[in-house]
C-alpha positions as CSV (number, residue, x, y, z in Angstrom):
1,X,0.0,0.0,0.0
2,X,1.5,3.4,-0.9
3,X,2.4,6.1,1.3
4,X,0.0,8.8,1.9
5,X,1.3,12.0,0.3
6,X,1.0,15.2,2.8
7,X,0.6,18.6,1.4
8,X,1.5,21.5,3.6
9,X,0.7,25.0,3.5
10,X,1.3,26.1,7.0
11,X,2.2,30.1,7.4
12,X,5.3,31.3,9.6
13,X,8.0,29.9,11.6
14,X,6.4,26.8,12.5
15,X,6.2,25.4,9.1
16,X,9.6,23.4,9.3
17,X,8.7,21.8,12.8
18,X,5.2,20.4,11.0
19,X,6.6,19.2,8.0
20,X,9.7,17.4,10.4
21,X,6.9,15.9,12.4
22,X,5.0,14.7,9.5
23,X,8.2,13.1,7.9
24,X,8.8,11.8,11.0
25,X,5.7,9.7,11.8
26,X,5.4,6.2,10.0
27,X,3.6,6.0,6.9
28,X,3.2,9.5,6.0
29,X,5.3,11.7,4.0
30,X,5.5,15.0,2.7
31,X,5.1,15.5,-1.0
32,X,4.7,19.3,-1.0
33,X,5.3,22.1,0.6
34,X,3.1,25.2,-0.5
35,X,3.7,28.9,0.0
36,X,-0.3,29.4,0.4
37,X,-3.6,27.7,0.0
38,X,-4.0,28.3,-3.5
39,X,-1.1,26.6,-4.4
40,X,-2.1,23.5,-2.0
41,X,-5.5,23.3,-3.3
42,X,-4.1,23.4,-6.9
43,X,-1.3,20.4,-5.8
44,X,-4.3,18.3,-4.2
45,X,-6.4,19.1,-7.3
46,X,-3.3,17.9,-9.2
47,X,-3.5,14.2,-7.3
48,X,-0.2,15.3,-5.6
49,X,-1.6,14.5,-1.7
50,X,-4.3,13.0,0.0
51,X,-3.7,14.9,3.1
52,X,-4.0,18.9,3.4
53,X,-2.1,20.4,6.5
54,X,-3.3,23.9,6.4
55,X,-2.8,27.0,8.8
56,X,-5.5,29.5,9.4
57,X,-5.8,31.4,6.4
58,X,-7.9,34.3,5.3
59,X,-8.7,32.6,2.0
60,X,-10.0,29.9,3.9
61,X,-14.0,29.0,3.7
62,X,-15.9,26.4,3.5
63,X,-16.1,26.0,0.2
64,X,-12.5,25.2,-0.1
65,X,-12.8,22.3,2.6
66,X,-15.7,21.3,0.4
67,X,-13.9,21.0,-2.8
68,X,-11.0,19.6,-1.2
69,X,-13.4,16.4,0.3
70,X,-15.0,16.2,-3.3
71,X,-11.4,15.1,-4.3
72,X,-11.1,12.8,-1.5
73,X,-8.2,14.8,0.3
74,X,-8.4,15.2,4.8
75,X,-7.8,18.1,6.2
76,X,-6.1,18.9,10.0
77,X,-5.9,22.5,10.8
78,X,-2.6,23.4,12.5
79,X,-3.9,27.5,14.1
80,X,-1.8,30.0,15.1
81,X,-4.0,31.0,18.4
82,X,-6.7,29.3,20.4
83,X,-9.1,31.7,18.6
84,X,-7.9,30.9,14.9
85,X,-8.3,26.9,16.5
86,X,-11.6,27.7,17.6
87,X,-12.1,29.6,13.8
88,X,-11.4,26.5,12.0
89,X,-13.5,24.6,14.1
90,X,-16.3,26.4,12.9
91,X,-15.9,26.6,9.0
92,X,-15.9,22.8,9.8
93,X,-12.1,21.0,9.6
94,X,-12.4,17.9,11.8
95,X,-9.0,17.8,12.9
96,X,-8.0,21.0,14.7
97,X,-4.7,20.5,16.6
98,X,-4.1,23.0,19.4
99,X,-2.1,25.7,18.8
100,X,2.1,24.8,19.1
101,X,0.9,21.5,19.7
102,X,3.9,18.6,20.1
103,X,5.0,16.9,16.9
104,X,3.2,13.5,18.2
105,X,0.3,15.8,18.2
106,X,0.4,17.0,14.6
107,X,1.7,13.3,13.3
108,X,-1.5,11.7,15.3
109,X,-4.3,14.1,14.1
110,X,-3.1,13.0,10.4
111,X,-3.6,9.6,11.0
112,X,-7.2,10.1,12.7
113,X,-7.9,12.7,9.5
114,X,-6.5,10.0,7.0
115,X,-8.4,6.9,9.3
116,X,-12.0,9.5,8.5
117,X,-10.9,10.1,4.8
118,X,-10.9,5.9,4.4
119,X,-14.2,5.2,6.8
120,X,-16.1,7.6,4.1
121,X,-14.8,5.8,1.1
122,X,-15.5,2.5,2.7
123,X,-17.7,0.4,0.0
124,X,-19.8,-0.5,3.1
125,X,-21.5,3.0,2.7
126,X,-24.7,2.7,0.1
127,X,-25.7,5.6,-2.1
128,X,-29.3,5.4,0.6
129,X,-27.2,5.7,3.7
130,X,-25.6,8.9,2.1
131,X,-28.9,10.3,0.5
132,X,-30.2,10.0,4.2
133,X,-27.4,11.4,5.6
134,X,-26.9,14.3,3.9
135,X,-31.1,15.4,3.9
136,X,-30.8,15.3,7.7
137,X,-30.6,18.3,9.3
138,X,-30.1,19.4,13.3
139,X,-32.8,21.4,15.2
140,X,-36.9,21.5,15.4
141,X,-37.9,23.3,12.6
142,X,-38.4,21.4,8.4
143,X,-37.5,22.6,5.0
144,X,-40.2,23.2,2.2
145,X,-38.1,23.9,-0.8
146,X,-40.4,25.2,-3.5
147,X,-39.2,24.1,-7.3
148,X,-40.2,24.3,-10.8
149,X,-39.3,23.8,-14.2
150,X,-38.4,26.6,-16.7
151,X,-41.4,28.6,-17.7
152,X,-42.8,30.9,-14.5
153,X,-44.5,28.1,-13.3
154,X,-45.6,30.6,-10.1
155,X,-42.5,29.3,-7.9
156,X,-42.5,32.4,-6.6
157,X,-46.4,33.1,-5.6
158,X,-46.4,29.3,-4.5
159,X,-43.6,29.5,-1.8
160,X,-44.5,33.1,-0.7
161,X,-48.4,32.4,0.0
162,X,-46.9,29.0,1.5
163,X,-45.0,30.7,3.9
164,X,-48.1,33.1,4.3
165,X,-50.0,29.9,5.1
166,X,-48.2,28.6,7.8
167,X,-47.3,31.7,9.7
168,X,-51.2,32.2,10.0
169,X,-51.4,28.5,11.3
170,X,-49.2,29.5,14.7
171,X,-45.7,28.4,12.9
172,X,-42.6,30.9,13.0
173,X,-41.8,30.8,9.6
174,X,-38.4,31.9,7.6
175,X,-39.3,32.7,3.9
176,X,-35.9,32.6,1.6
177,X,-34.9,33.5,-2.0
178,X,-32.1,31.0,-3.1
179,X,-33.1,31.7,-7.0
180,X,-30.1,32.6,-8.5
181,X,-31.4,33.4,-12.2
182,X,-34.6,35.7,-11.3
183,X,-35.8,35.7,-7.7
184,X,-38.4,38.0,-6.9
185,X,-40.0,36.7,-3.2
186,X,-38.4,40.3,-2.5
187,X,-41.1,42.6,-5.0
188,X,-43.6,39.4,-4.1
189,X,-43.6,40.8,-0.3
190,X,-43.7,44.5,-1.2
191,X,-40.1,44.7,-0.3
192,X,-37.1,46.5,-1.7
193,X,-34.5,44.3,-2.9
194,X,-31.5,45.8,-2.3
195,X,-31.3,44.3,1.6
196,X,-28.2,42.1,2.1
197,X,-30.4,39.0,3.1
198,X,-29.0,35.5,2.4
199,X,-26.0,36.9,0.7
200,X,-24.5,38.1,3.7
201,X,-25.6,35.2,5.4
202,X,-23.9,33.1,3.2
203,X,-21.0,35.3,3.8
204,X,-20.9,34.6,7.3
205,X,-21.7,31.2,6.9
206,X,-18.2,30.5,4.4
207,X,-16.3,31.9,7.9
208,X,-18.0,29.5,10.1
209,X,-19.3,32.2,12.4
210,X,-23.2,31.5,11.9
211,X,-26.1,30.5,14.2
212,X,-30.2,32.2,14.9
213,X,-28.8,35.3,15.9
214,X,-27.4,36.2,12.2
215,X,-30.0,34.8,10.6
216,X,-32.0,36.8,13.3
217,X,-29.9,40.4,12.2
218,X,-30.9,40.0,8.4
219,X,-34.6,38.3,8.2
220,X,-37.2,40.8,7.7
221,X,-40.2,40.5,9.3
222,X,-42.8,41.4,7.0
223,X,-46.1,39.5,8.5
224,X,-47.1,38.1,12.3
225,X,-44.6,35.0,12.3
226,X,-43.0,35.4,8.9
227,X,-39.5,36.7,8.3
228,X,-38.3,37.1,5.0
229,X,-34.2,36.6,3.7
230,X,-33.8,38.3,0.4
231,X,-31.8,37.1,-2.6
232,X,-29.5,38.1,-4.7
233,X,-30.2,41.5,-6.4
234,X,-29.3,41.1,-9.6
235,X,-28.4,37.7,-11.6
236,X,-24.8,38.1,-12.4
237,X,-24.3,37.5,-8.3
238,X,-24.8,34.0,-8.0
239,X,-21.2,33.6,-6.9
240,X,-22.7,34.8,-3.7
241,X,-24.7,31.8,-2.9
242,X,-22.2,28.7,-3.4
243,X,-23.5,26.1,-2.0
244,X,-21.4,25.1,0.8
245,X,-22.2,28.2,2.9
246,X,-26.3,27.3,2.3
247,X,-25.3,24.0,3.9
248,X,-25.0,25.7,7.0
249,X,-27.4,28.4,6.7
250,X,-30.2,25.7,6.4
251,X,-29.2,24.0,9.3
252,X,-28.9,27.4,11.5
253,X,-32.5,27.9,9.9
254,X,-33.7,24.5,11.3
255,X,-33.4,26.8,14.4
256,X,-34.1,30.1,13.5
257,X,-37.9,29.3,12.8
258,X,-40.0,26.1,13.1
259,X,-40.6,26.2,9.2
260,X,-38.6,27.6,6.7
261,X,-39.9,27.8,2.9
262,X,-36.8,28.0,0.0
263,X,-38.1,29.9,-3.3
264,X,-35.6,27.8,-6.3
265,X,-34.2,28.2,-9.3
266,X,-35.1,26.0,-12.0
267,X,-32.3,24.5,-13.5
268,X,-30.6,20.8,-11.9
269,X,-27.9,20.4,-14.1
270,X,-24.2,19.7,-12.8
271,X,-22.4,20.8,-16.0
272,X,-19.4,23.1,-14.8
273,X,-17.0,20.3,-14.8
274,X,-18.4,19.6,-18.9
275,X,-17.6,23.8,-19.4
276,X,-14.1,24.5,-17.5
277,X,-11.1,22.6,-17.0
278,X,-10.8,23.4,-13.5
279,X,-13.4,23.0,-10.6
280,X,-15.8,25.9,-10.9
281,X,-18.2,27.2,-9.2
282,X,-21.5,26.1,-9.6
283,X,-24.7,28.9,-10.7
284,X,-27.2,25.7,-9.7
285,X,-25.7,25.1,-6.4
286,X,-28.3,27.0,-4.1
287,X,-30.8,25.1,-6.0
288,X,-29.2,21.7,-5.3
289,X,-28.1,22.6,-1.9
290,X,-31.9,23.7,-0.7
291,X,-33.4,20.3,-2.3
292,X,-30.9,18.0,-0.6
293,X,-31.7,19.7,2.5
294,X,-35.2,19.7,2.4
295,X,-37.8,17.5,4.2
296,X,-39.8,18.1,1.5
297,X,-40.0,19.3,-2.3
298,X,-43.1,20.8,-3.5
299,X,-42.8,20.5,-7.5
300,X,-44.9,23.4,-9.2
301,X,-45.8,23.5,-13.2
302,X,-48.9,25.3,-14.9
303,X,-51.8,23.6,-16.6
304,X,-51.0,24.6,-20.2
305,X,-49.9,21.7,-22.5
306,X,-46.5,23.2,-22.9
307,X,-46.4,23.7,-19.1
308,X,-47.3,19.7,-17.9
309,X,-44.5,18.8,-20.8
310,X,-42.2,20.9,-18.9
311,X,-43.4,19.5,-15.4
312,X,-43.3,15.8,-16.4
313,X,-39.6,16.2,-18.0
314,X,-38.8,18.2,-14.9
315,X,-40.0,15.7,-11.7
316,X,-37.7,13.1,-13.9
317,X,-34.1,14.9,-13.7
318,X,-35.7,16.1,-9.8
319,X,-36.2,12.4,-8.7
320,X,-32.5,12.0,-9.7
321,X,-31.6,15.0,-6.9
322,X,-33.9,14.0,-4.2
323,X,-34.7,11.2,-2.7
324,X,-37.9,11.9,-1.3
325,X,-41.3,11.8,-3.5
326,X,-42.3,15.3,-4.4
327,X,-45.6,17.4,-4.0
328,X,-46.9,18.1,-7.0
329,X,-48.7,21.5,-7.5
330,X,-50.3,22.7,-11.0
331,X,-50.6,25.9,-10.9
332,X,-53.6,28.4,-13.1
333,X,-55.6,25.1,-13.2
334,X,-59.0,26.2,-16.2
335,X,-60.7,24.7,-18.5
336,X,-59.5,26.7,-21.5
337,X,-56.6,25.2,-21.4
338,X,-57.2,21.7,-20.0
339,X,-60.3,20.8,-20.9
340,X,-64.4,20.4,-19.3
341,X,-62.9,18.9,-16.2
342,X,-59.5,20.6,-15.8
343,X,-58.2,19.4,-12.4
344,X,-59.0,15.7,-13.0
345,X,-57.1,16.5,-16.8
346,X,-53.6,17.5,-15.4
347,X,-54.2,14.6,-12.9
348,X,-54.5,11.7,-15.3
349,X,-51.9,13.5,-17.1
350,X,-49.4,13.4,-14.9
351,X,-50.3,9.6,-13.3
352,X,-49.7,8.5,-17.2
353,X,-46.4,10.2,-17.9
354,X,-44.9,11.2,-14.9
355,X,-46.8,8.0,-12.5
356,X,-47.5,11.0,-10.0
357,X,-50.5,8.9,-7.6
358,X,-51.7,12.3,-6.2
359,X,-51.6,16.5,-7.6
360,X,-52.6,19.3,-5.8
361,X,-54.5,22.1,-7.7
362,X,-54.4,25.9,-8.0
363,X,-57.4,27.7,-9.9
364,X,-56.3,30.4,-12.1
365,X,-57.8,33.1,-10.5
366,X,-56.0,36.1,-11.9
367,X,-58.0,39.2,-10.0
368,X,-56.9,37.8,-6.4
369,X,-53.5,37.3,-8.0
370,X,-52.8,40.5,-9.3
371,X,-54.7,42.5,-6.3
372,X,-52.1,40.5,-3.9
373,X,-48.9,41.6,-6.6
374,X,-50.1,45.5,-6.7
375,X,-50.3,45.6,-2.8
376,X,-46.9,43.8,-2.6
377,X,-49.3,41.6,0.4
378,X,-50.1,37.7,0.3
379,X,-53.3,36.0,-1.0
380,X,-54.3,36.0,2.5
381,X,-53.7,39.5,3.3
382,X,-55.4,41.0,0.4
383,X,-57.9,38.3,-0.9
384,X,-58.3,35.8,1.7
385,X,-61.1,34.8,0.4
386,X,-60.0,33.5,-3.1
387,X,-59.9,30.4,-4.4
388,X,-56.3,30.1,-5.1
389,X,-55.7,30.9,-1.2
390,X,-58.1,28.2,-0.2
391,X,-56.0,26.0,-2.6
392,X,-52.4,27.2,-1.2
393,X,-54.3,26.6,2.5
394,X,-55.0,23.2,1.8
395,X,-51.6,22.2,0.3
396,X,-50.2,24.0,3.0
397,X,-52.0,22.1,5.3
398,X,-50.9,18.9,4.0
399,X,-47.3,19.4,4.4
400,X,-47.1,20.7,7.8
401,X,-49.6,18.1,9.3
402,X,-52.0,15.1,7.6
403,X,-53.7,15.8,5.1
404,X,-57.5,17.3,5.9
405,X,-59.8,13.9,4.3
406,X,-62.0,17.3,3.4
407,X,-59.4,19.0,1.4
408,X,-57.8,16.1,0.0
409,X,-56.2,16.3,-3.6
410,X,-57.5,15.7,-6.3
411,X,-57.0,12.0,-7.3
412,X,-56.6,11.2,-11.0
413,X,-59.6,8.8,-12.3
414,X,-57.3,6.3,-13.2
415,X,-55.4,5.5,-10.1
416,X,-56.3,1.6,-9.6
417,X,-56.3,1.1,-13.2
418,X,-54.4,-1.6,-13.9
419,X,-51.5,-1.7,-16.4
420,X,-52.6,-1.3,-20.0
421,X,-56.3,-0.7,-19.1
């Protein structure tokens, strides 16, 4: 079995000491030894080492431990203070040594990091255990993440009134905008959209310093029980919302508020590796990161032909991404474009080409709609009378608690028929 290659990238004085004790301890050896993190991440990158031994840097976030596990390289933080220890701690290395620690120190926290690095790419681990793994998340509160295919399905007026929904029903809820191409939960709650909102939560999150009280700091309330973290204000700053920080800042959510809704982008694919040479970063990652996180998906299309086409195309490449069987919403549910019996239409539809067994329905109602957009106020603020907020109440309803038997889905005609019937 070959020698584990070491990296180091270890500022100051104490470099030489590290890389002696390294040497020193059986069956590791130091391959490189880098002036800065950029040049050990681009030697790991490289194959070089399987073992990063990194001081505390100011270039160093959490998406660069991230990247670093994608290639299958361990990590042990060697700080320069008990703060910086306490630092890297946070951002999430799992071998923090304590500052001048004794060379048996150092040689023993590589092992233990290099022991970790082989447990995770142990065959024993099945892609379920990991899908599990990674969609559990600490603390009380759930994750709705609120999807759609291309098209303004109404991801937007889906997750806000959701949100709306179950801050009326005695839940503190967070409402987020992780759409990187054209989020507008911002205008939706009549708010501007030039507050920092989840970007500079992210940007605490990629230092490690985040928990309810900066989530607290940025939210704004904008309804009894409903707090609002704004997106990005303009497309081109996607690079704001990489996905590694969003790990966190849906787990600090979890126990910010007891429900927290996630307005997505549209787009799944994983293609940056197809486009660039090097690791890049990735446009869809909020998306990805909010669905792997969530305890559950609610999938929203329209009602048009061209719409269910999208939808049915769309829950395939989402079934790849989460494990968990979506809810499935059609949105501006009428007749004129569905047929005489419109609901039980997009139903059978979708149980034929998509094998979705139930779909929840939202009338195209079009005055409550646009009387909600123009007051910058929810369905239930403005028109709670309307029949596409009864319909967002009862879908709302089913995913924060069983479904009412009175405003149950509508269940496509064919759902005993048997194969080829």
């Amino acid at each position: 079995m070959a020698t584990p290659g070491v990296i180091i990238a270890v500022a100051g004085p104490v470099e030489a000491r590290v890389a002696q004790a390294i040497d020193g301890a059986p069956g590791l050896r130091v391959v490189r030894r880098c002036a800065d993190l950029a040049e050990a991440a681009a030697a790991a990158a490289a194959g070089v080492g399987t073992l990063v031994v990194l001081s505390d840097q100011p270039h160093l976030t959490r998406t660069v431990l991230t990247d670093l596990a994608r290639l299958g390289v361990a990590v042990v933080g060697v700080p320069t203070t008990p703060d910086a220890a306490d630092q890297l701690v946070l951002i999430g290395v799992g071998e923090v040594v304590a500052p001048h620690a004794a060379d048996v120190e150092i040689a023993a926290a590589a092992q233990r990091a290099l022991e970790r690095l082989r447990a995770r790419n142990a065959p024993v681990q099945t892609a379920e255990r990991s899908r599990a793994a990674s969609s559990e998340t600490p603390g009380a509160g759930i994750i709705v993440a609120v999807w759609g295919p291309t098209g303004a399905p109404g991801r937007t007026t889906i997750a806000a009134n959701l949100a709306g929904e179950f801050a009326m029903g005695g839940a503190s809820t967070l409402l987020v905008d992780a759409d990187t191409y054209g989020g507008a939960i911002a205008q939706a709650c009549g708010l501007t959209d030039e507050a920092p909102g989840l970007a500079a939560v992210a940007r605490a999150a990629q230092h490690g310093a985040l928990d309810g009280g900066i989530i607290d700091r940025y939210a704004l309330e904008v309804a009894p029980r409903l707090r609002v973290l704004t997106g990005v204000s303009r497309p081109e700053r996607w690079t704001e919302l990489p996905a590694a920080a969003l790990d966190e800042v849906w787990r600090a959510s979890c126990s910010a508020a007891a429900v927290t809704v996630v307005d997505c982008g549209f787009s799944l694919e994983m293609d940056e590796e197809l486009v660039y040479d090097t690791r890049a970063p990735q446009r869809n990652g909020a998306t990805l990161s909010a669905l792997g996180s969530a305890h559950t998906v609610v999938a929203v299309g329209t009602a048009e032909p061209l719409g269910i086409q999208r939808l049915v195309h769309g829950l395939g490449a989402l079934r790849e991404v989460v494990a968990r069987e979506p809810v499935v919403v059609v949105n501006r549910v009428r007749a004129e474009v569905a047929g005489a019996k419109p609901e039980e239409a997009v139903a059978d539809a979708l149980l034929r080409f998509a094998q979705v067994p139930r779909t929840w329905t939202v009338p195209w109602d079009p005055r409550a709609c646009d009387a909600a957009v123009l007051s910058g106020q929810l369905l239930a603020e403005r028109t709670p009378r309307s029949r596409a907020r009864r319909a967002i109440a009862a879908i709302a309803a089913s995913v924060h608690e069983p479904a009412d038997p009175v405003a149950a889905p509508r269940r496509p005609r064919a759902v005993a028929a048997g194969v080829g019937d």
